[in-house]
N, C-alpha and C positions, 0 to 999 in steps of 0.2 A: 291464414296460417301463422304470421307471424305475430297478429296479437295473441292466437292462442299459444302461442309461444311464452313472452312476456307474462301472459296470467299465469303458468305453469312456471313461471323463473321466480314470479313474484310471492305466490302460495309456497311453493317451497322454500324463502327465504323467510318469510313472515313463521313458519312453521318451525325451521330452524331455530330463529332467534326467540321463539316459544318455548324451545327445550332447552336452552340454556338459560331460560330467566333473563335474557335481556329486557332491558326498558324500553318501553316502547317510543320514548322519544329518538333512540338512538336508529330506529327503522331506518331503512336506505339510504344513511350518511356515509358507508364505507362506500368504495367503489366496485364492488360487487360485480357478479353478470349480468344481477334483476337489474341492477341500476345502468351499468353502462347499455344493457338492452333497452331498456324504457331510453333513454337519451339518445340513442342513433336514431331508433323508428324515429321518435318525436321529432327530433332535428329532419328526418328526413322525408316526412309528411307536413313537415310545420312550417318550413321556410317561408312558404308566401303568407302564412297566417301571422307569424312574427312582423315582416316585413309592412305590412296591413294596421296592423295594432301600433306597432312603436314608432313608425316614421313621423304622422302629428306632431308629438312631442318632441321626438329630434329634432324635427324642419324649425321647430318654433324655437330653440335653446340654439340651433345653430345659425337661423337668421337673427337674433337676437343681439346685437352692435354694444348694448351697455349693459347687461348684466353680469356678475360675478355672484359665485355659489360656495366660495370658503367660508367657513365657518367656525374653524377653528382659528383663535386668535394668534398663534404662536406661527399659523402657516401664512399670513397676511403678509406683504411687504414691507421692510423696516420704514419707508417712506409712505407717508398715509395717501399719496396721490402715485402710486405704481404700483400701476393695476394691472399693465402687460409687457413690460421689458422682461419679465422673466416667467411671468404665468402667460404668456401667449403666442410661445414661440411653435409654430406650423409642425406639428408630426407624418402629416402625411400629402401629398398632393394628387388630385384627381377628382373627376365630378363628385357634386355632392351626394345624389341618390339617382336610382336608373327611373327613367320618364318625367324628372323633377328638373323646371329651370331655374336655375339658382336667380334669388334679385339682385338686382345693378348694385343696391347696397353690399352683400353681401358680395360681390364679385371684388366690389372694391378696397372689402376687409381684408380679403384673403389676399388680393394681389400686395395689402400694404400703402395701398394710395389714402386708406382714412388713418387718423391713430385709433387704436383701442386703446389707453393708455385712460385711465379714470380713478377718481379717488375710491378706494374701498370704504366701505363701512360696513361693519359686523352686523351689524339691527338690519341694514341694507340687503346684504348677503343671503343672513336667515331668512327674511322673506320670501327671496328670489329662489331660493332653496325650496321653501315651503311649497310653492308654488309651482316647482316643477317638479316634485317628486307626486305632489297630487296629482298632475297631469298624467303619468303616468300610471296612478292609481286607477284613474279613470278611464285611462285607456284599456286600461288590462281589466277591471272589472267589467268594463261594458261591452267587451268581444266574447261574450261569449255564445252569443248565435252565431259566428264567423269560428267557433274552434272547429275544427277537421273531426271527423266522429272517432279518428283511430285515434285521436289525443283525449278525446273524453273517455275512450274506452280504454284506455290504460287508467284515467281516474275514478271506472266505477271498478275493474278491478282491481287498485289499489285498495279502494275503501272497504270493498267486500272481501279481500283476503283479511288487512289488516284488523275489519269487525271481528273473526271469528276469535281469535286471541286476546286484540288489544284493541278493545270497541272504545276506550277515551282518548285513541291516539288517530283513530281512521281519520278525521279532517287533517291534523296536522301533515298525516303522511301525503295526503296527496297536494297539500298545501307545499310540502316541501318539494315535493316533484314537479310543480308548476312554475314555483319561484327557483328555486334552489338550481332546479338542474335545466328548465328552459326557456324563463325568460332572463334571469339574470345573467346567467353569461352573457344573451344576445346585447342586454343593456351597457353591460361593463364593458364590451368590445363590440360594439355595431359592426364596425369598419371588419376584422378579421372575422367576424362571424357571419359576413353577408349578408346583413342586414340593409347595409348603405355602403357605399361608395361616395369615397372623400376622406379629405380631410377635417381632424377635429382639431381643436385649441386646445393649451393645456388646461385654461377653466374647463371647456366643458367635461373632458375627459375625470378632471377632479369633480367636479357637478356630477357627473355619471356614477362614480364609485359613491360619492355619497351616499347617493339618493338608494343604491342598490345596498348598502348599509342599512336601510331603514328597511329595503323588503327583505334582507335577510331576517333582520329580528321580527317583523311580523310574519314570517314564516314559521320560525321558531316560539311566537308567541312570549315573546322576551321585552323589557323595556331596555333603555339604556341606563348608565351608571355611572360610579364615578370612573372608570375608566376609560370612558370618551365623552366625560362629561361639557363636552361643548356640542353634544348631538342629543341630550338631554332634553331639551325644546321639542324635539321631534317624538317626544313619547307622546305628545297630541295625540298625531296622529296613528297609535298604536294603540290609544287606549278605547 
């Protein structure tokens, strides 16, 4: 009942923005009721599938002792060897994820007993960037024998509303409803979206918004420009 809900919220919005000539890029960007409906069910069938897909990658960015993920030169510390007096100070405290034993290593970063404190390097950074934003590429493209059947069935009736009107827009829209409205938030805030339990560092946190920078614009089928032209490199992996 409640996906046939959602297709009847989503056909009538796709319908709307057909009789006023909207573009079809602009489909379920506002926050509508198609959309905040597609985003509860989702959220609320999805949780273990989120949790499932994205822990990998977090376990690995948060047991990870020497990487940094800035990338922009102007955000780097005036000192070319302060890496965490001010990018690593603790936001939250509590286990790191539920049925996950943190390592001795990492027990000892959080308590403070190792330093994190390391020289930055840009060329350094980028990589480590590169690297884990494709981890998460990978993670998300390869769940999807593990998607929940009521999460694919909001994406064949995204597609199939949006075909009838705006058939050069039907991938994107449901491209946007996968990135846009359910896994990026999970990735921009694990911790507050229940994803994991713990605390994250200011890198990773910064690591995180990056990386979700690059699947916003491949959601939108965008490169990047001179306006964050130190994210420029990552059109790699867009094009």
């Amino acid at each position: 009942a409640t996906l046939s809900l959602v297709d009847l919220l989503v056909r009538r919005e796709v319908a709307a923005a057909a009789s006023r000539r909207d573009s079809g890029a602009t489909l379920f960007r506002q926050d509508s009721v198609a959309s905040k409906a597609m985003r509860f069910w989702a959220r609320m069938v999805g949780q273990p599938y989120l949790q499932t897909v994205l822990w990998p990658p977090l376990r690995d960015m948060i047991s990870d002792e020497d990487s940094f993920y800035e990338v922009d030169s102007t955000k780097l510390p005036a000192s070319s060897s302060s890496g965490g007096s001010s990018g690593d100070q603790r936001l939250r405290a509590g286990s790191v994820a539920p049925n996950m034993v943190t390592s001795a290593s990492e027990q000892r970063v959080r308590s403070g007993s190792v330093s994190i404190t390391a020289p930055q390097d840009i060329d350094t950074n980028l990589e480590n960037f590169n690297d884990l934003t494709h981890e998460f590429f990978r993670a998300i493209i390869s769940s999807g024998n593990l998607c929940p059947w009521q999460i694919r069935g909001i994406c064949y009736h995204l597609a199939t509303a949006t075909a009838q009107h705006y058939p050069d827009s039907r991938l994107q829209a449901v491209a946007g409803f996968i990135f846009l409205r359910f896994f990026i938030p999970a990735i921009l805030s694990p911790v507050s979206q229940g994803v994991i339990e713990g605390d994250l560092l200011d890198r990773h946190t910064r690591g995180l918004m990056l990386v979700c920078k690059v699947l916003q614009n491949a959601a939108n089928g965008v490169l990047f420009g001179e306006k964050e032209a130190y994210m420029v490199p990552m059109n790699r992996a867009l094009e």
